[in-house]
Phi, psi and omega in degrees: 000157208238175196209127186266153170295152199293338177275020190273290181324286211275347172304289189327316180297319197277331179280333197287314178308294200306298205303320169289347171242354140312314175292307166303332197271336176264355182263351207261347194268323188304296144025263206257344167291302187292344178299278217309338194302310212273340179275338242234116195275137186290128145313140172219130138322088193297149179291124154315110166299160181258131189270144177253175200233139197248107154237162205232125190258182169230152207184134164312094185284039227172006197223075209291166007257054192235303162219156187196136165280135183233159197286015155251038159077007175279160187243103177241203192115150173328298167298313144002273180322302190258040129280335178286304184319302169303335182286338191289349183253335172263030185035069175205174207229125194237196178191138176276116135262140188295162162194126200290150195300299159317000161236043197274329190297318177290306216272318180309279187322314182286001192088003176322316192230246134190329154241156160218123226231083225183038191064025179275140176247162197243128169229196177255005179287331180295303177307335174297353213225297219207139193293112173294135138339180155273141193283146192250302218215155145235182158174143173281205184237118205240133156303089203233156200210162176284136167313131179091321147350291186090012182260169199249184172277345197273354170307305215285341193273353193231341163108002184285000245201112185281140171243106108015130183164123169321141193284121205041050158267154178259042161255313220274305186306293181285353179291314192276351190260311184283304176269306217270295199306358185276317168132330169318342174229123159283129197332312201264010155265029171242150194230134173244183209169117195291341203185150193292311175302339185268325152268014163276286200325329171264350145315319193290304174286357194110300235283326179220180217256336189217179180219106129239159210209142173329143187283289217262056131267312188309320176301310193300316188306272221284342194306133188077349180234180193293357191268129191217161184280118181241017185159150174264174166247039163058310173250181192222177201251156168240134206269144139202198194257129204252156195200154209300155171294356190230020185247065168294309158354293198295312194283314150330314189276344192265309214274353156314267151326311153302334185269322153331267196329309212293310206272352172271161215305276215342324199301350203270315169291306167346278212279011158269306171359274205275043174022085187216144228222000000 
């Protein structure tokens, strides 16, 4: 057996120690770096989502097949459609409220609504108070009486005739420029109505002898009752969508989308939906 010198023994006392507590001293640091990795909860930055521009339309609840309200408050009709449809292509977001039609241009101005987008026709009493679109639609104004009646176009065109016709429509406008300021008709043989169905109903009982009203609201109206169309005023109207007179912007992007909207196929199917020619 070979025998190390004594200072070998004590060189050994002094390494053998240090090396063991070098070892403990990288395991206890391993340790203690690594516990928070396995503990310590992950974080994220959330993604901002992208905000759409929110308008609020104002709309005829009543005046199918362009726009109608049901009784859970859902809203459809021909304009309906092609207001989402427009929104969907300028990215923005819409929201429906009914508002009665003789204060609709007043629901605009004050802010209530920002369009109104509902079978508004364009005239020049309108044009003074608020900026149009580009025109979407025409139609005329059709003339219906109770079945069986005997009355003609040449009653209602000569003023013999009591008429029915919405309260600030422009039936209500052609009714007063054409038969009453001519002397043909008298002022209190005009019948106003907040709304198309209430003035069927007084066609239907008697209170008054004719209704008029935009040719396909009139089909719809009269449709299922005693009532029938014996005639037009021949000339038509243009539909378009009304907007603050100082929302040029707005009225760019409405008149943008509709014209998108107008040259593809869809448009066409659109207004076959809602039977519309």
């Amino acid at each position: 057996m070979h025998k190390f010198p004594a200072c070998v023994f004590q060189y050994m006392k002094v390494i053998i120690p240090l090396v063991v507590f070098l070892v403990i001293g990288c395991i206890a640091a391993a340790g203690c770096t690594s516990a928070p990795n396995s503990t310590a909860p992950v974080t994220t930055t959330p993604i901002p989502q992208e905000s759409h521009p929110q308008y609020v339309i104002g709309v005829d609840a009543d005046f199918p097949p362009f726009s109608s309200q049901d009784s859970t408050g859902n809203f459809s009709g021909f304009d309906i459609d092609t207001a989402r449809r427009v929104a969907e292509i300028e990215g923005f977001d819409v929201t429906f409220v009914a508002i009665p039609w003789d204060s609709a241009i007043s629901s605009l101005e004050s802010g209530k609504v920002d369009m109104i987008w509902s079978g508004m026709t364009v005239s020049p009493e309108r044009s003074a108070w608020v900026n149009f679109s580009v025109p979407y639609y025409r139609v005329t104004r059709s003339i219906a009486v109770r079945e069986g009646s005997g009355f003609t176009m040449e009653d209602f065109n000569t003023g013999k005739i009591r008429i029915g016709a919405q309260a600030g429509s422009t039936e209500q406008e052609w009714v007063e420029v054409n038969l009453i300021e001519t002397g043909r008709l008298p002022e209190a043989n005009l019948s106003l109505y907040k709304d198309i169905s209430s003035m069927t109903g007084a066609l239907v009982n008697g209170t008054v002898d004719t209704t008029l009203v935009q040719a396909p609201t009139q089909a719809r109206a009269i449709h299922g009752k005693p009532l029938v169309v014996i005639g037009n005023t021949m000339d038509e109207d243009t539909y378009a969508v009304a907007i603050r007179n100082n929302d040029t912007r707005l009225q760019a992007t409405i008149d943008h989308g509709l014209g998108i909207l107008m040259s593809d196929p869809v448009w066409q199917e659109m207004k076959a939906k809602h039977g519309l020619q």
